[in-house]
gemmi code that builds the backbone of each chain (N, CA, C; Angstrom):
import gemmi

chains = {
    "A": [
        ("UNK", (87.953, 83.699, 79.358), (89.355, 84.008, 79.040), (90.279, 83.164, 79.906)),
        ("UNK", (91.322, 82.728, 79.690), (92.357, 82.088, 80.284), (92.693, 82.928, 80.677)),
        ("UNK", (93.476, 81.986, 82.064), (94.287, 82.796, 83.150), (95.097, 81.795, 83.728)),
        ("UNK", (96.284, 81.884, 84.084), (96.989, 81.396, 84.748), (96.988, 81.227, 86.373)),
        ("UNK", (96.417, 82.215, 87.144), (95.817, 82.189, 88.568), (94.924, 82.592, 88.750)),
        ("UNK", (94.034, 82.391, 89.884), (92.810, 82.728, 90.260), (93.033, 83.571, 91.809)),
        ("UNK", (92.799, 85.030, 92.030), (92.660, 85.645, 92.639), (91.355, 85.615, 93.316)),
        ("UNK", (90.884, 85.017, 94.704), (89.380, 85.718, 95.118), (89.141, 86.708, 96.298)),
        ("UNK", (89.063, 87.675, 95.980), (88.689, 89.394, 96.525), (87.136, 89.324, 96.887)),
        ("UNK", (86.686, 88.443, 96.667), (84.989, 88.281, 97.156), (84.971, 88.632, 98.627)),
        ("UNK", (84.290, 90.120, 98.371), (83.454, 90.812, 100.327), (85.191, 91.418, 101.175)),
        ("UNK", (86.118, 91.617, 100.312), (87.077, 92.291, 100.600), (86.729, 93.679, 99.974)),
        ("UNK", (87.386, 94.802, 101.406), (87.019, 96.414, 100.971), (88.349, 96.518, 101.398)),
        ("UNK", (88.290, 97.759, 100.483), (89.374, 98.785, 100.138), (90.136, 98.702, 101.169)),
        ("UNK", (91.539, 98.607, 101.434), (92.767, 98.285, 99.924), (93.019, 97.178, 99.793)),
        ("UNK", (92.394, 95.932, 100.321), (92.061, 94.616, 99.785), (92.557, 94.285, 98.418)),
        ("UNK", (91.429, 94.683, 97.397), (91.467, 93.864, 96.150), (93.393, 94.411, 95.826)),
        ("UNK", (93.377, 95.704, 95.467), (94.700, 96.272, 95.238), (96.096, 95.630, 96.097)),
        ("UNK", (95.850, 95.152, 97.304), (96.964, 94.293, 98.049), (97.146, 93.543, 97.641)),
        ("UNK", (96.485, 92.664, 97.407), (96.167, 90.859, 97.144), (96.847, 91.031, 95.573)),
        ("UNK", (96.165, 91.689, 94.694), (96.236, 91.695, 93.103), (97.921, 91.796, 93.207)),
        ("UNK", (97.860, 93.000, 93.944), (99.793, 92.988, 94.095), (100.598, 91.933, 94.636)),
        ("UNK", (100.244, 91.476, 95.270), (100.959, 90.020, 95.819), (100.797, 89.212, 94.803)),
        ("UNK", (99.153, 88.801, 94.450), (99.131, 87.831, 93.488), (100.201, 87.885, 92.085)),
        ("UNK", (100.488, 89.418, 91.743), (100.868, 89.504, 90.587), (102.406, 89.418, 90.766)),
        ("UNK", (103.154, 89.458, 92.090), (104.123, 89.183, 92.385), (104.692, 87.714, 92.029)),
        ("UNK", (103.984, 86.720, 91.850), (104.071, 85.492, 91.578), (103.906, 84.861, 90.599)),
        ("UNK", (103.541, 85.909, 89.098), (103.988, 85.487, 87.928), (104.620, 86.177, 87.273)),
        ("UNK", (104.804, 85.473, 86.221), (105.718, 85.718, 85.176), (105.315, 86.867, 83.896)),
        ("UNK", (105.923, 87.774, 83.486), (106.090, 88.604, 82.631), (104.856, 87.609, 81.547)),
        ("UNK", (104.276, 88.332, 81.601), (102.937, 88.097, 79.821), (101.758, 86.694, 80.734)),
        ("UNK", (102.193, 86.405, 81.598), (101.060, 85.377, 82.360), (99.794, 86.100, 82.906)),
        ("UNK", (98.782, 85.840, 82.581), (97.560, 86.261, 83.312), (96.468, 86.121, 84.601)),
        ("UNK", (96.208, 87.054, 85.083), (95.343, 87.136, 86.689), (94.437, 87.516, 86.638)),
        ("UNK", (93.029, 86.176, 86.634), (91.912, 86.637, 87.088), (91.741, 86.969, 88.291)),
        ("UNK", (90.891, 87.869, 88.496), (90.639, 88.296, 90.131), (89.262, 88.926, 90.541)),
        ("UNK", (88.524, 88.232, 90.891), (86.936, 88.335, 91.348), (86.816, 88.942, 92.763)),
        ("UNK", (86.791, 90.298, 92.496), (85.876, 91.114, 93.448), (84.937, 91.655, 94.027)),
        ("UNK", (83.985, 92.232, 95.051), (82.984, 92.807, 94.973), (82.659, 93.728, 95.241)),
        ("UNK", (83.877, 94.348, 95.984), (83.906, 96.357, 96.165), (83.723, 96.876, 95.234)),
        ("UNK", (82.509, 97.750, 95.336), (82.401, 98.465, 94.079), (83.239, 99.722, 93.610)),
        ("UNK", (84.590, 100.101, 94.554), (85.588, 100.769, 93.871), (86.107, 99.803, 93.065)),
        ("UNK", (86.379, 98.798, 92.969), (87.696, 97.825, 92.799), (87.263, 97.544, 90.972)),
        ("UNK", (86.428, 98.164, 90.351), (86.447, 98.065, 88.856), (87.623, 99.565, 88.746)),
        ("UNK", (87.219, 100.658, 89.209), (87.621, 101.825, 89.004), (89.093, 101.722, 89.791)),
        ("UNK", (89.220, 101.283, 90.427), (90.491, 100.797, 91.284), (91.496, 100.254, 90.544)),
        ("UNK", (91.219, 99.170, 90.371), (92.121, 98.124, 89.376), (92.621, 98.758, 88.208)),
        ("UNK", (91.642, 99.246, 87.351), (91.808, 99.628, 86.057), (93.267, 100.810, 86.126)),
        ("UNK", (92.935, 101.573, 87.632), (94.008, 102.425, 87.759), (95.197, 101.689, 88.170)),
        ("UNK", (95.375, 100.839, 88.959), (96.570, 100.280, 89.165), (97.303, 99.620, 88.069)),
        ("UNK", (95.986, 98.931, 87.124), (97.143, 98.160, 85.947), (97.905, 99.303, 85.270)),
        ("UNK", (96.896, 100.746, 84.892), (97.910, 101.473, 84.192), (99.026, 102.159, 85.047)),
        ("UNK", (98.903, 101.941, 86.330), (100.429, 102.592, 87.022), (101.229, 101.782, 87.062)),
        ("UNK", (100.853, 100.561, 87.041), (101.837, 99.561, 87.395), (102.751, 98.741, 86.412)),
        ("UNK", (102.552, 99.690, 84.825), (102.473, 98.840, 84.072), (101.978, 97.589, 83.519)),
        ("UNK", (100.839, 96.931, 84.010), (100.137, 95.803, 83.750), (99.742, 96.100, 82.467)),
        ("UNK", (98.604, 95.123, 82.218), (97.004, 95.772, 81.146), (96.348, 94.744, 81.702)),
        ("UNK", (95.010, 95.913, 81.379), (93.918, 95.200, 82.536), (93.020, 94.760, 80.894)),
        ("UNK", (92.799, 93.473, 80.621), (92.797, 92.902, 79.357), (91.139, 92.743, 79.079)),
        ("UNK", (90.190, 92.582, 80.231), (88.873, 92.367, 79.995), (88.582, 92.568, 81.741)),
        ("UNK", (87.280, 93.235, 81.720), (86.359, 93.158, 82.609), (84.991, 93.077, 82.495)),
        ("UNK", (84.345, 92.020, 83.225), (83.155, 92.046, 83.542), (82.253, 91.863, 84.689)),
        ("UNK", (80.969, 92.268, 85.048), (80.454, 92.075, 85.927), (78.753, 91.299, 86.391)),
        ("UNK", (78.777, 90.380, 87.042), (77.856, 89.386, 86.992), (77.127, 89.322, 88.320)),
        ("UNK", (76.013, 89.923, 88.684), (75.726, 89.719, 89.756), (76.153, 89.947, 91.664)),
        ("UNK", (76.704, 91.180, 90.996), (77.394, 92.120, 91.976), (79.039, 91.529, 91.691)),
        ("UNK", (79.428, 90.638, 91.037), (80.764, 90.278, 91.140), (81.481, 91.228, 89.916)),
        ("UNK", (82.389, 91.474, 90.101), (83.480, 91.793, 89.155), (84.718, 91.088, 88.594)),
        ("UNK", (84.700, 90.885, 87.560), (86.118, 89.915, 87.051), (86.909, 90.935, 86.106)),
        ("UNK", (88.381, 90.638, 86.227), (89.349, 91.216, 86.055), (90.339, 90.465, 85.337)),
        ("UNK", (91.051, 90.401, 84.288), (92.059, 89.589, 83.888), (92.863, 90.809, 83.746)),
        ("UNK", (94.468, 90.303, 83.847), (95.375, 91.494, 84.191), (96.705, 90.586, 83.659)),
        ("UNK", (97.094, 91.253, 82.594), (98.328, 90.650, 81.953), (99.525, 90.851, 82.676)),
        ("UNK", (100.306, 90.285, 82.961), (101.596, 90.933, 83.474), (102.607, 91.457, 82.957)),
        ("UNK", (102.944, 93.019, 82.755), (103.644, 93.620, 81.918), (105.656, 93.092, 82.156)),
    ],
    "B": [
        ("UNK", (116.216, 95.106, 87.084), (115.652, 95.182, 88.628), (116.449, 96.406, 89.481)),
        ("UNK", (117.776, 96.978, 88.858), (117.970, 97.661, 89.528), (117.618, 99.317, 89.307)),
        ("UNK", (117.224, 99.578, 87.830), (116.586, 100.340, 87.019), (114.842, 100.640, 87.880)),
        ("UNK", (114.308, 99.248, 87.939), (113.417, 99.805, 88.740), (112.816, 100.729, 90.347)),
        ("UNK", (114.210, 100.051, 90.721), (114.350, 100.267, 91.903), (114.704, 101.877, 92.321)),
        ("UNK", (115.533, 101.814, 90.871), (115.472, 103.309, 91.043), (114.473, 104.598, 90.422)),
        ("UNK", (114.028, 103.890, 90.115), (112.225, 104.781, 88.981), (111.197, 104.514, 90.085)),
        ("UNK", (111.591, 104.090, 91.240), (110.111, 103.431, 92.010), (109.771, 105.219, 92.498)),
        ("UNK", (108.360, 105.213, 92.221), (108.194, 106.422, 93.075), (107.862, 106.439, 94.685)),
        ("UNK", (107.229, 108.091, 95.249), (107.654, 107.920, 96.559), (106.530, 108.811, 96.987)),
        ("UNK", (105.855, 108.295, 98.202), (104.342, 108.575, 99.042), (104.745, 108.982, 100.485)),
        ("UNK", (104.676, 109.774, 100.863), (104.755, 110.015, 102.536), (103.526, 110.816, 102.569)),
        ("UNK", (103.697, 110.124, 103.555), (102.219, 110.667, 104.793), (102.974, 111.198, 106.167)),
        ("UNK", (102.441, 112.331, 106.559), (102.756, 113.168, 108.048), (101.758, 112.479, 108.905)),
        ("UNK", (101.653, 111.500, 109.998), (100.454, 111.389, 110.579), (100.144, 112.130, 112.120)),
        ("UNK", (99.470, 113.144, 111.635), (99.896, 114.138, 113.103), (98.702, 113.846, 114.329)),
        ("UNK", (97.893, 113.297, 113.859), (96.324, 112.982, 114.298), (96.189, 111.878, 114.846)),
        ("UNK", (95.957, 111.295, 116.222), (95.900, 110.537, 116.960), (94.532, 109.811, 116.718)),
        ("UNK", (93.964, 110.293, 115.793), (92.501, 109.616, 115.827), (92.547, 108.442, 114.812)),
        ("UNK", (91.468, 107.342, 115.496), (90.834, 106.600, 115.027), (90.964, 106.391, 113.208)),
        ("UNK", (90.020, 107.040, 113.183), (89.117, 107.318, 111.948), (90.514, 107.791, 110.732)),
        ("UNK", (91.308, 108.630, 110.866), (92.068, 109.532, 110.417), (93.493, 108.477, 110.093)),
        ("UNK", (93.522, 107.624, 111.399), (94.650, 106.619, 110.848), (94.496, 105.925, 110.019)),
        ("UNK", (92.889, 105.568, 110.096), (92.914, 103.992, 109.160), (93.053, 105.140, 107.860)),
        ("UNK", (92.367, 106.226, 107.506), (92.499, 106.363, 106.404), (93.921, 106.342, 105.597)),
        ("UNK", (94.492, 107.038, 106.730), (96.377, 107.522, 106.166), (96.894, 105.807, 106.173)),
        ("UNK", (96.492, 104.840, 106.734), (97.031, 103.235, 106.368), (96.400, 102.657, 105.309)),
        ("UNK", (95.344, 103.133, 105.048), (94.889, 102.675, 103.743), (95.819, 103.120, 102.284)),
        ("UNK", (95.506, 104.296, 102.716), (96.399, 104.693, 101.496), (97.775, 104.883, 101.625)),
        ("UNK", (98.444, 104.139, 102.837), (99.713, 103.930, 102.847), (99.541, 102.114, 101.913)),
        ("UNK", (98.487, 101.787, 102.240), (98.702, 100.649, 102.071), (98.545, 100.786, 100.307)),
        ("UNK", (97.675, 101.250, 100.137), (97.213, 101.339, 98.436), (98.660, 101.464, 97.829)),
        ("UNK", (98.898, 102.577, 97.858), (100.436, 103.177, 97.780), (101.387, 102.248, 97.782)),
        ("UNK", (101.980, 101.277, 98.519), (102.593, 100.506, 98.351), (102.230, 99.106, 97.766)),
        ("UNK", (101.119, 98.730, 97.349), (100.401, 98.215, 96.333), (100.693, 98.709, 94.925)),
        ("UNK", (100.998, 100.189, 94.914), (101.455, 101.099, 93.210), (102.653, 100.859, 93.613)),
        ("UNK", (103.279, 100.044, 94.413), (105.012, 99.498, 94.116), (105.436, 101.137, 94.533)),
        ("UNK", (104.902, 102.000, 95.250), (105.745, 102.974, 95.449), (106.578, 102.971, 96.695)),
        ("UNK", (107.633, 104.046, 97.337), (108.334, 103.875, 98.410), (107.260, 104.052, 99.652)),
        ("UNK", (106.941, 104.174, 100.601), (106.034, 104.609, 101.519), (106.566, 104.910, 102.334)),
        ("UNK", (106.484, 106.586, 103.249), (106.789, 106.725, 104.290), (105.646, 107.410, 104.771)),
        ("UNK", (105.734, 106.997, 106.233), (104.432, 107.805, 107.039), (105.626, 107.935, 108.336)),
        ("UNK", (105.332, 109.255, 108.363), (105.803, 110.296, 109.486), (104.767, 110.305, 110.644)),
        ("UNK", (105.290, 110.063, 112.095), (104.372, 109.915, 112.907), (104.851, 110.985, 113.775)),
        ("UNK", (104.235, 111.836, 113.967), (104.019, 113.642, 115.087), (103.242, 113.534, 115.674)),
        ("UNK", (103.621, 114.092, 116.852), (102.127, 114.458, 118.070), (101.524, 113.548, 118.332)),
        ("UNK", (100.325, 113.686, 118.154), (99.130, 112.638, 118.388), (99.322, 111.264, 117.725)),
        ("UNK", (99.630, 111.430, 116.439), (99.947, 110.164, 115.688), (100.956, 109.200, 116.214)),
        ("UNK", (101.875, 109.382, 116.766), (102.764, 108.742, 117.307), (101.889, 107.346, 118.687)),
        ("UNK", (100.941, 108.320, 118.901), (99.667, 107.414, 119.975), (99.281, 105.986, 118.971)),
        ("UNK", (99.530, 106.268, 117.606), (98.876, 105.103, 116.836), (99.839, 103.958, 116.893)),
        ("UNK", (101.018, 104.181, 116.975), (101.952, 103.456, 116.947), (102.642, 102.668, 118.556)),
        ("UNK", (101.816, 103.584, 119.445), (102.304, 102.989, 121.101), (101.903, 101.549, 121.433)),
        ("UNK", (102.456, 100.787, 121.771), (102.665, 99.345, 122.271), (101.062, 99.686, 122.926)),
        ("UNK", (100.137, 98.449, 123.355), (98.589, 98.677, 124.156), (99.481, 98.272, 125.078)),
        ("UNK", (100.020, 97.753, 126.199), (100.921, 97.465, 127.277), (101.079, 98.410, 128.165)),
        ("UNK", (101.358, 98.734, 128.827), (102.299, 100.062, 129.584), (103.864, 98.913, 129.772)),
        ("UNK", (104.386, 100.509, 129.234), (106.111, 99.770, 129.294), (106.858, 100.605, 130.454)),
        ("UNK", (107.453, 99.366, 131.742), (108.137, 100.077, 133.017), (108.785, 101.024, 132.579)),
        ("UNK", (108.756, 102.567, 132.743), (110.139, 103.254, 132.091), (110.247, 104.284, 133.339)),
        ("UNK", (111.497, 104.641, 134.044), (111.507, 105.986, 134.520), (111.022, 107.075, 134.048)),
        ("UNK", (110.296, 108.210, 134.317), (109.579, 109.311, 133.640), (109.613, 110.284, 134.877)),
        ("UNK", (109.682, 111.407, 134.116), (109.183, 112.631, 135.381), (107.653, 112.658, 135.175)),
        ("UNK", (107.137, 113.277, 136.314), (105.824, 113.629, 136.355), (104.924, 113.966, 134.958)),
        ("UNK", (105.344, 114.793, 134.487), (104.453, 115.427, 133.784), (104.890, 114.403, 132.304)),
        ("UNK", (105.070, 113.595, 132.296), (105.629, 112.698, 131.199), (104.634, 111.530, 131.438)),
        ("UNK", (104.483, 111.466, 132.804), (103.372, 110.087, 133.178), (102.943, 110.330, 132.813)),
        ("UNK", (101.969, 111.900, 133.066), (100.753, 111.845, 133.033), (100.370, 111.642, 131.587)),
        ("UNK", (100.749, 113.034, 130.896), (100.825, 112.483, 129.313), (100.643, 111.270, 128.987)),
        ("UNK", (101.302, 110.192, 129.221), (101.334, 108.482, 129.282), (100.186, 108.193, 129.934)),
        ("UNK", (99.390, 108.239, 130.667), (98.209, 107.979, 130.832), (97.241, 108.802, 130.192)),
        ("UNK", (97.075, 110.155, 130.047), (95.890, 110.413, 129.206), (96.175, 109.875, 127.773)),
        ("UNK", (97.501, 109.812, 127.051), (97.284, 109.464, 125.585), (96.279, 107.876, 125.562)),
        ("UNK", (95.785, 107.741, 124.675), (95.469, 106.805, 124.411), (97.063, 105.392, 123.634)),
        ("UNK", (96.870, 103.912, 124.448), (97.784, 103.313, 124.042), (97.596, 102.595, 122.590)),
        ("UNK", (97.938, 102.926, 121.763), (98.441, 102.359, 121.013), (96.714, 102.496, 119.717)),
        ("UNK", (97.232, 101.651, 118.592), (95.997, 101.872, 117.503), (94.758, 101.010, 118.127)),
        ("UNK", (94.516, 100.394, 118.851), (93.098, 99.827, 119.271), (92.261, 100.527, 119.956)),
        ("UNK", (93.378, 101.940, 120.789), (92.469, 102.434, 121.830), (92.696, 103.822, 121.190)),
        ("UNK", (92.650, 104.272, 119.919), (92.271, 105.664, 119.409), (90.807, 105.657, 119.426)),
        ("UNK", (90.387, 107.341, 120.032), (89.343, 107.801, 119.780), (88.694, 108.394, 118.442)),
        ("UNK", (88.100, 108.414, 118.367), (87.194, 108.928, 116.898), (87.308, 110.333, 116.781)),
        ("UNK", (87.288, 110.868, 115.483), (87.686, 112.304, 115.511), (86.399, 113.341, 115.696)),
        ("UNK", (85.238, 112.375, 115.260), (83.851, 112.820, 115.015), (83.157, 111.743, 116.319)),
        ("UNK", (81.601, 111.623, 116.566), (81.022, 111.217, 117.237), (81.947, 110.094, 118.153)),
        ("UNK", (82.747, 110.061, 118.719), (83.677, 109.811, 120.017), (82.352, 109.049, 120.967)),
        ("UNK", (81.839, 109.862, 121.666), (80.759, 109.365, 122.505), (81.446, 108.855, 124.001)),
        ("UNK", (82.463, 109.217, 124.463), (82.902, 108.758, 125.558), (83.606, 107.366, 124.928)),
        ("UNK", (83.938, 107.016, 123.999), (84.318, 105.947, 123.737), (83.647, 105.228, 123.127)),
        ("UNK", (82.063, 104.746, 123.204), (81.184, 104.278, 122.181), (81.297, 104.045, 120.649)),
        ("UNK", (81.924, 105.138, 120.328), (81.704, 105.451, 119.059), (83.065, 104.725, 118.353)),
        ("UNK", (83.946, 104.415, 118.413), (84.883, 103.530, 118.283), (84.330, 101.961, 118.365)),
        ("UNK", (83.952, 101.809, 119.501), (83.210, 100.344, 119.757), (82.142, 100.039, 118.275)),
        ("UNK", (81.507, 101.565, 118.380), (79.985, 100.913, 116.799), (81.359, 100.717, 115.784)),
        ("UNK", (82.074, 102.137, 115.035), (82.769, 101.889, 114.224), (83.603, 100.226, 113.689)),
        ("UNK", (84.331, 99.929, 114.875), (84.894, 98.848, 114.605), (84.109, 97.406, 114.177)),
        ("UNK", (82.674, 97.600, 114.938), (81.692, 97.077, 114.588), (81.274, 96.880, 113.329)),
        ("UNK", (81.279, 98.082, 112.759), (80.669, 98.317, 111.130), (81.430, 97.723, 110.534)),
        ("UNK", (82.967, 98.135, 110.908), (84.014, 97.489, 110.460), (84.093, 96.303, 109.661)),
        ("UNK", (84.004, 95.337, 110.780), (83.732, 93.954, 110.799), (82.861, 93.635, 109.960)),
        ("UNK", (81.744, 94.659, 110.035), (80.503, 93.597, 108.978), (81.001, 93.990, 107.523)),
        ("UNK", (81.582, 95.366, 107.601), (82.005, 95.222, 106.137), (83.504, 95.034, 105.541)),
        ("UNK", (83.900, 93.772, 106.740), (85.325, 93.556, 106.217), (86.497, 94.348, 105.777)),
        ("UNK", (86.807, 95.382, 106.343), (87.186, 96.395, 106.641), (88.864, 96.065, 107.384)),
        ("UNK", (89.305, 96.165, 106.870), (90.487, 95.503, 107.989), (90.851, 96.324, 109.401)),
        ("UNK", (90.786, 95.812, 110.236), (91.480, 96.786, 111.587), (92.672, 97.691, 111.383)),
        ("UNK", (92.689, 98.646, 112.366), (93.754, 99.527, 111.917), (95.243, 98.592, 112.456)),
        ("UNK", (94.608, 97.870, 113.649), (96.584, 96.880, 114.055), (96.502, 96.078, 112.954)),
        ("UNK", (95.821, 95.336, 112.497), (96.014, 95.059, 110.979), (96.522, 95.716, 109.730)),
        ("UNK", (96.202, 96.772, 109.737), (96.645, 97.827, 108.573), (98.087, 97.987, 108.815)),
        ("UNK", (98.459, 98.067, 109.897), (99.744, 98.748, 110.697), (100.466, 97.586, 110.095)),
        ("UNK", (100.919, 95.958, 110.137), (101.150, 95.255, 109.939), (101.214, 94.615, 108.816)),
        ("UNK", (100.085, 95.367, 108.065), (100.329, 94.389, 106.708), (100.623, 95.595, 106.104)),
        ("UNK", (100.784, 96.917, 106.356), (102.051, 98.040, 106.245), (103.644, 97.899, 106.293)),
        ("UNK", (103.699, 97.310, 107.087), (104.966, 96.909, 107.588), (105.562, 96.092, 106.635)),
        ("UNK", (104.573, 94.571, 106.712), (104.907, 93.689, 105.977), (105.355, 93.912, 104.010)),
        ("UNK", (104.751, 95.037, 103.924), (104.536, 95.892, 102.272), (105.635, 96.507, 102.504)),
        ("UNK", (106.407, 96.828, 103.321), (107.757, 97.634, 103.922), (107.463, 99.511, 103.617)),
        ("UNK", (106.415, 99.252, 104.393), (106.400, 100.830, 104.361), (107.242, 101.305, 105.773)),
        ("UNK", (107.828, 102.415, 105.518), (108.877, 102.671, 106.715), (107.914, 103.704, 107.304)),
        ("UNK", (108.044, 103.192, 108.892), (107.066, 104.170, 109.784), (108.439, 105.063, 110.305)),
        ("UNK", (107.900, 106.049, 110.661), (109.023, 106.933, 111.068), (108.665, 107.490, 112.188)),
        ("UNK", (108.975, 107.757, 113.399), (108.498, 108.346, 114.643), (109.503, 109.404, 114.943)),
        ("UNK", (108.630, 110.723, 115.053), (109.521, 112.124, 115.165), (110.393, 112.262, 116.725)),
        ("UNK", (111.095, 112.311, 116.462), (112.048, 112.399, 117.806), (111.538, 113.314, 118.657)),
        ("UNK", (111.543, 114.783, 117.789), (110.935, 116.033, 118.894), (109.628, 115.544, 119.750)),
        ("UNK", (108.607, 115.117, 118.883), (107.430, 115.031, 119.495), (107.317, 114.154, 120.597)),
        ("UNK", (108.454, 112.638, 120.761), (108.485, 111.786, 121.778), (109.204, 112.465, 122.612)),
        ("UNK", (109.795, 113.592, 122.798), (110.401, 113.953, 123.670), (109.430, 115.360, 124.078)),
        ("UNK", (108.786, 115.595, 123.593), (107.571, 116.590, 124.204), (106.839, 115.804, 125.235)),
        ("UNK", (106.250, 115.119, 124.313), (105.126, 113.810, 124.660), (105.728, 112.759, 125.744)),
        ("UNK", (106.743, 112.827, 126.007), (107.185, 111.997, 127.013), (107.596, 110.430, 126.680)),
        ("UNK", (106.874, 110.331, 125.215), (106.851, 108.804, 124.751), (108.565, 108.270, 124.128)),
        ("UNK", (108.744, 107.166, 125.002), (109.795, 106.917, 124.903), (110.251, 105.486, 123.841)),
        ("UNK", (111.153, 105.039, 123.013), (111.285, 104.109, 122.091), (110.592, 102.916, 122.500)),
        ("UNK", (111.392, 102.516, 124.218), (110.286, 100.867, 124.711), (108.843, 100.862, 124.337)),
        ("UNK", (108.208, 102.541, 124.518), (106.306, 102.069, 124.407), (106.102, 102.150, 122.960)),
        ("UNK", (106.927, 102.578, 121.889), (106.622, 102.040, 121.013), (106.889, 100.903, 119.639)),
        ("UNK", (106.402, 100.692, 118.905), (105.961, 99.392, 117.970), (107.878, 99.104, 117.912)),
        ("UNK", (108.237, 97.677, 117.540), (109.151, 97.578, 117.311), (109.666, 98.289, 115.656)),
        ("UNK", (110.725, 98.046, 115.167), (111.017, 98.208, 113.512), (110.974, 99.532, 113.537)),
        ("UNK", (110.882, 100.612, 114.423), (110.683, 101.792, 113.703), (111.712, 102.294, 113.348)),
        ("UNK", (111.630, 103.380, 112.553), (112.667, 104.457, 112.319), (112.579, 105.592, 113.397)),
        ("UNK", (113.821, 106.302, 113.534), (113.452, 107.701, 114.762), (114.346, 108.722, 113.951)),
        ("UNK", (113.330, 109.619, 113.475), (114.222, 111.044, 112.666), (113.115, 111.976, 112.537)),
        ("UNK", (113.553, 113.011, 112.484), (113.214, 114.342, 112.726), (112.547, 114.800, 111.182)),
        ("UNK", (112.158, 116.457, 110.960), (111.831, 117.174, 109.735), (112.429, 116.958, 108.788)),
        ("UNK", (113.799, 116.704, 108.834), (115.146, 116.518, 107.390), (114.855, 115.062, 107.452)),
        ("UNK", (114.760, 114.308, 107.407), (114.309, 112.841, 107.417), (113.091, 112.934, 105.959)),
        ("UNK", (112.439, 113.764, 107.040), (111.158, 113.915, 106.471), (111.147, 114.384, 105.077)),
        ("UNK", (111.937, 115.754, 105.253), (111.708, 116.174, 103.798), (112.171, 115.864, 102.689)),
        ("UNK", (113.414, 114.822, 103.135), (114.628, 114.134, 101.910), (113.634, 113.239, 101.159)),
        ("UNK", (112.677, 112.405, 102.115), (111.464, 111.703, 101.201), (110.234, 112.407, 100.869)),
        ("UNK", (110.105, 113.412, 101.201), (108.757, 114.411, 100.804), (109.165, 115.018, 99.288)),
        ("UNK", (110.723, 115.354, 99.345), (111.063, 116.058, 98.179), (110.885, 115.177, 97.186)),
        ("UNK", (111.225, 113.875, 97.181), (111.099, 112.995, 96.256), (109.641, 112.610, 95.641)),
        ("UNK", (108.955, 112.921, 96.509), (107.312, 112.112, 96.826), (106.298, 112.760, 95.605)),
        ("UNK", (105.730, 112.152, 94.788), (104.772, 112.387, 94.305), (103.164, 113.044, 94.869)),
        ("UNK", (103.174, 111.969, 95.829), (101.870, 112.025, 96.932), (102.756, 112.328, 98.104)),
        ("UNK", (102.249, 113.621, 98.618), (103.095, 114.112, 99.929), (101.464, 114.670, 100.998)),
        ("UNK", (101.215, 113.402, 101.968), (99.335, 114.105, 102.765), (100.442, 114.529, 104.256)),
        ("UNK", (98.951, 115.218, 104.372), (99.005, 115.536, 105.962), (97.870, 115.283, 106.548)),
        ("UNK", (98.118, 114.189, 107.423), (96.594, 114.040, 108.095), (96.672, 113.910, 109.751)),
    ],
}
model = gemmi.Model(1)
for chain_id, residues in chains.items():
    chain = gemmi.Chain(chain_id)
    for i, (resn, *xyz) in enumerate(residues, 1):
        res = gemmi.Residue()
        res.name, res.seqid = resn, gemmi.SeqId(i, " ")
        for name, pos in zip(("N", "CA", "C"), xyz):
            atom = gemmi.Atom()
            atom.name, atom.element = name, gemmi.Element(name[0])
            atom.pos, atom.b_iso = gemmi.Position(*pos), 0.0
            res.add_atom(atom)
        chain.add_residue(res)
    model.add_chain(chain)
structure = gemmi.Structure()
structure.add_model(model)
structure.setup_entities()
């Protein structure tokens, strides 16, 4: 999937991925997208909650070898 | 932008607990919290106020029983004790240890990239004046207000802890 930035949360724990994602997402633009590769294993269940508080959408996730990827639209 | 500003919701934390273990948690989820774009306040009472003391000793006139206080508290967030297995101090030393291996951020780290997220720390007036702890020993940026402080952002608060 396309993305407009690349977030890496790799061997960052809690509240890591959720800081960063927020900063990162501070720096685009309305409908631009953020991949963001983590490996806390809250940070699938994490994320998913922040895009829906934050208004985001969390558009696809998958996970590969302990990693987690995240694309996150910007609402 | 100004619509949002006013829909932002609002998190306070009481941090009454001088421990270790108990801060990082209440900075974590100060920190999470202001990650959900919410307002953040953490209220610092009693013991908690120890998390926020300068590690330094700051020259200040004091009566007696104000020193002493000032020497048994522990200074500042590096030198909190653990709320559980303590060990004379040990047990802080493994913790921070574990810490590290699992990338864990420090709690003077947490404190800071708190700050930097603009969460407003608040330090209770009554309790520095029990406690003897005076504005010089602690962190710069703070706020100093009492229970009504407190509750004008508690009333608002979605997430209202006490730890």
């Amino acid at each position: 999937m396309k993305s407009d930035k690349l977030l890496d949360a790799k061997g960052l724990a809690c509240p890591m991925p959720i800081v960063n994602t927020k900063k990162a997402m501070g720096e685009l633009e309305s409908g631009q997208v953020l991949e963001i590769h983590a490996t806390d294993k809250g940070a699938k269940t994490d994320l998913a909650a922040w895009a829906k508080s934050t208004g985001n959408e969390l558009l696809e996730t998958t996970e590969e070898n302990g990693v987690f990827t995240f694309w996150i639209k910007k609402g | 932008m100004t619509m949002k500003e006013t829909t932002k919701e609002k998190t306070t934390i009481v941090l009454f607990s001088g421990d270790l273990d108990k801060a990082i948690a209440a900075f974590i989820i100060a920190n999470g919290a202001a990650s959900y774009d919410h307002e953040v306040t953490i209220f610092a009472t009693f013991w908690g106020l120890n998390a926020l003391r300068k590690d330094t000793p700051v020259p200040i006139k004091k009566g007696f029983l104000e020193k002493m206080f000032g020497w048994m508290m522990p200074r500042g967030a590096d030198n909190l004790p653990l709320s559980k297995m303590n060990f004379m101090g040990m047990g802080p030393k493994m913790i921070k240890h574990i810490m590290k291996k699992h990338n864990v951020v420090p709690l003077p780290d947490l404190i800071g990239m708190a700050k930097e997220q603009g969460v407003k720390l608040v330090a209770c007036t009554m309790s520095m004046d029990l406690l003897g702890i005076q504005k010089e020993e602690l962190l710069d940026d703070l706020e100093y207000a009492g229970v009504g402080a407190y509750l004008g952002d508690a009333s608002e608060g979605k997430v209202n802890l006490f730890i």
